[in-house]
C-alpha positions as CSV (number, residue, x, y, z in Angstrom):
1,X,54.7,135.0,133.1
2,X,56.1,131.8,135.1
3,X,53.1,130.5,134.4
4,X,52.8,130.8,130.4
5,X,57.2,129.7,130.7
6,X,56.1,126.7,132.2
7,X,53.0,125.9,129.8
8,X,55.2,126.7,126.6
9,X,57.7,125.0,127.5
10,X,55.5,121.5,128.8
11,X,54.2,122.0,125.3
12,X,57.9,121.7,123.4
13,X,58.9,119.1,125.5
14,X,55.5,116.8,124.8
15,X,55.8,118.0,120.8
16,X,59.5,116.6,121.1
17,X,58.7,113.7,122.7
18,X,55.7,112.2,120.8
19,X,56.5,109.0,119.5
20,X,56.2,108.4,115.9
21,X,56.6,105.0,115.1
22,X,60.3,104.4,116.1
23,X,60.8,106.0,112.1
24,X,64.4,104.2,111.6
25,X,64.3,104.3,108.3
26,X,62.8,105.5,105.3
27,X,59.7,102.8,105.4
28,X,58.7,104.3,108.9
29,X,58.8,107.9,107.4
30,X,56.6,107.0,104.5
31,X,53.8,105.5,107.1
32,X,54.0,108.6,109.1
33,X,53.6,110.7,105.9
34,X,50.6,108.9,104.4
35,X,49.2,109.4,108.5
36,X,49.6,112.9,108.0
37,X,48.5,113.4,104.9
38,X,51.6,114.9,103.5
39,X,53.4,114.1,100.6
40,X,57.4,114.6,99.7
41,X,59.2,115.0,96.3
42,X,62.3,113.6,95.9
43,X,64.9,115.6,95.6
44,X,68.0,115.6,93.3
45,X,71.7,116.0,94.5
46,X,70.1,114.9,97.8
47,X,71.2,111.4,99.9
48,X,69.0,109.8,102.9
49,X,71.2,109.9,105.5
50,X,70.2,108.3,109.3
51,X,68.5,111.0,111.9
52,X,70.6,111.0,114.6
53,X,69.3,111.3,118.1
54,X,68.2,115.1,119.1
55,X,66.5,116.4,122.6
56,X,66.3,119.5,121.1
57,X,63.7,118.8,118.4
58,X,64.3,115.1,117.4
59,X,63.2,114.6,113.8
60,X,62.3,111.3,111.7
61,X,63.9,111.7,107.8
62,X,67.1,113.9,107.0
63,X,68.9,114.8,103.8
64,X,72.5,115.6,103.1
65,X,73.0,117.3,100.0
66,X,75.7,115.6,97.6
67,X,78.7,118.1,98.3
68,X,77.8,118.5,102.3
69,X,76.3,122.4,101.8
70,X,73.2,121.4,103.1
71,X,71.3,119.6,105.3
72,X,67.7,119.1,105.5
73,X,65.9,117.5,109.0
74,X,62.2,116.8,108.9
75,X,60.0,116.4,112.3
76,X,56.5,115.5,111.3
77,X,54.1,115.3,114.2
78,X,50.3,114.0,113.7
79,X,47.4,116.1,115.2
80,X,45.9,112.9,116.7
81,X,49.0,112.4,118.8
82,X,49.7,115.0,120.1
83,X,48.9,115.1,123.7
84,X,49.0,117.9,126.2
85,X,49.1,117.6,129.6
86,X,47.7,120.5,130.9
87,X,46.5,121.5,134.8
88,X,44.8,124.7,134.8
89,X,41.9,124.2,137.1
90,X,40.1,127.3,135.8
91,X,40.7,126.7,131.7
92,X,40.3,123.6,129.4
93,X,43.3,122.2,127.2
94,X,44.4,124.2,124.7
95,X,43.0,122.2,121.0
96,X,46.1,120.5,119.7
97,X,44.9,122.4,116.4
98,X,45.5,125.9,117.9
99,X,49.0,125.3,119.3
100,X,51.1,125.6,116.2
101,X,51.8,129.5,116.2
102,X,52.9,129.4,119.2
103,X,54.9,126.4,119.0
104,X,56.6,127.7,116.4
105,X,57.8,130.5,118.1
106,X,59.1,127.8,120.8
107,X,61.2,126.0,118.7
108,X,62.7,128.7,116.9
109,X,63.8,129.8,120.5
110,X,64.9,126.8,121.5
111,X,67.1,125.7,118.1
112,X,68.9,129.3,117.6
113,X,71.1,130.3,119.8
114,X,69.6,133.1,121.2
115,X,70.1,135.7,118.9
116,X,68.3,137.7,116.6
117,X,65.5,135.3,114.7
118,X,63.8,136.9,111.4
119,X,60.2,135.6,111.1
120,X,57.3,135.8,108.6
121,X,54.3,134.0,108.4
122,X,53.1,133.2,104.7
123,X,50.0,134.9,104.0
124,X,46.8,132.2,104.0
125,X,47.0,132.0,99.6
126,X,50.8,131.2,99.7
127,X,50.4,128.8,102.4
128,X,47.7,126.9,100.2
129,X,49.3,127.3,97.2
130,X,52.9,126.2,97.5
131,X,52.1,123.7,100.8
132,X,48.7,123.3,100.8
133,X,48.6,124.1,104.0
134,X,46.0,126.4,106.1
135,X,48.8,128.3,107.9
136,X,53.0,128.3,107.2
137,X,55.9,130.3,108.5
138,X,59.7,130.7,108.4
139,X,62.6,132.0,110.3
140,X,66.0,132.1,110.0
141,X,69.0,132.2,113.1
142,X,71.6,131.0,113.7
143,X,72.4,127.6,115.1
144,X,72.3,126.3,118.9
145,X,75.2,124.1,119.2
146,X,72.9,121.5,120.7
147,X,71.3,121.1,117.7
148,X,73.6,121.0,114.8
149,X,77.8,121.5,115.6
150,X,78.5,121.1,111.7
151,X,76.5,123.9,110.6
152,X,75.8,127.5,111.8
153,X,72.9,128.6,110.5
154,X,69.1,127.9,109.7
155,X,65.9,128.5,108.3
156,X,62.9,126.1,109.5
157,X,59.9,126.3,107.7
158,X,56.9,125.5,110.2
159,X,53.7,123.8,108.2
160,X,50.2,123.1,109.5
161,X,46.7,122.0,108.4
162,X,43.7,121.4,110.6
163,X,43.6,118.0,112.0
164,X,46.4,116.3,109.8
165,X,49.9,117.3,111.7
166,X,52.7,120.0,112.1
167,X,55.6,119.3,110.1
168,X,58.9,121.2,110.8
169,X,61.4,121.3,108.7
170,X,64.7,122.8,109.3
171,X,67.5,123.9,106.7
172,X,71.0,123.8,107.9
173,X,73.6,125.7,106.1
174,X,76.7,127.7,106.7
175,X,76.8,130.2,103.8
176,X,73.3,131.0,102.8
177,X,74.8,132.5,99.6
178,X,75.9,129.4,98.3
179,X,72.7,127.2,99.3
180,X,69.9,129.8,98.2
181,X,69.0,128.0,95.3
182,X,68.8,124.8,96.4
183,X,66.6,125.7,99.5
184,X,64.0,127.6,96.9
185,X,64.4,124.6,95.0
186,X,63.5,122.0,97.8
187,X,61.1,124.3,99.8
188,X,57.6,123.1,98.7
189,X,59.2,119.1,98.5
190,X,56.6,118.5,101.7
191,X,53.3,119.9,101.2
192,X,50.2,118.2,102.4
193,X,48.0,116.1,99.8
C-alpha cells in the first residue's frame, strides 16, 4: 500500500509539474491546444481571466463567467511530455497512455476536500461523441481550500485520447442550482479534433 501511495502520488506531482510552455497568456494556450490536438469553442458570457499560480493542479487558460457564478480552469497536459520517473526494479514504466484513470482518481482526491466525491465514467460512445475522446469522466466535491477559497464546490471533467494528452478541466461553483445550465452549456467547449 506505501508502495502504490508513493507511486500515485510521484505520478500527481510529475502531471503537476510538467511544463507547458510558460502558457501566460492566451497565445501559449492556443500552441499547447493545436499540440494536443484539441480544440475549444468560445464561449459566451465568459471573460479570459489570468491563471494564477496553483501547486495543487496548476492549469494554463481560465474563465470567469460575466456575473462571477462560475469559473472554469483548464490543465491540458501532452502525452509526449509527460514523464515518469519510476524505480521498480522488477516492473517497466507504466505507458504515459495507461495512467489517466488512475490519475484521475488522484486529482479528484487531492482538489476536494476529503469528502464524499460522486464519479462516473462516460461510457466509450459518449466519450467519442460529445469529446471525441477514447475515454472521459466526471466527479463532483467539494472544494479544498488550497485550490479555490472563492468557491466551494466542483465538478472536473477528466478527458483523454491515446497519444494526444489529458486535459482536465475543473468547474468551480457555489450553488450548482444556479450554474447548471451554463456548465451543460460549456461542457463539450474542449473536445479533441
Amino acid at each position: 500500500m506505501a508502495r502504490s501511495f508513493k507511486l500515485i502520488f510521484g505520478f500527481v506531482f510529475l502531471l503537476c509539474s510538467v511544463p507547458l510552455c510558460a502558457a501566460k497568456n492566451s497565445l501559449d494556450f492556443s500552441a499547447l491546444l493545436q499540440e494536443s490536438g484539441l480544440s475549444m469553442t468560445e464561449m459566451p458570457g465568459f471573460n479570459e481571466i489570468s491563471p494564477a499560480k496553483d501547486d495543487v493542479l496548476s492549469y494554463e487558460y481560465a474563465l470567469r463567467h460575466e456575473n462571477e457564478l462560475m469559473e472554469i480552469r483548464y490543465s491540458i497536459r501532452p502525452i509526449k511530455r509527460i514523464k515518469i520517473d519510476y524505480e521498480d526494479p522488477h516492473n517497466n514504466a507504466p505507458e504515459p497512455n495507461h495512467l489517466f484513470n488512475m490519475m484521475f482518481e488522484t486529482i479528484v482526491e487531492q482538489l476536494s476536500d476529503g469528502g464524499h466525491s460522486p464519479r462516473r465514467e462516460y461510457p466509450t460512445e459518449q466519450s467519442q461523441q460529445r469529446f471525441n475522446a477514447g475515454w472521459a469522466a466526471a466527479a463532483v466535491f467539494d472544494v479544498n481550500e488550497s485550490y479555490s477559497t472563492d468557491y466551494r464546490q466542483a465538478l472536473m471533467l477528466t478527458l483523454h485520447k491515446n497519444n494526444h494528452a489529458d486535459a482536465y478541466i475543473v468547474f468551480l461553483y457555489n450553488d450548482y442550482a444556479k450554474v447548471k445550465e451554463l456548465i451543460n452549456d460549456s461542457m463539450s467547449a474542449l473536445r479533441f479534433k
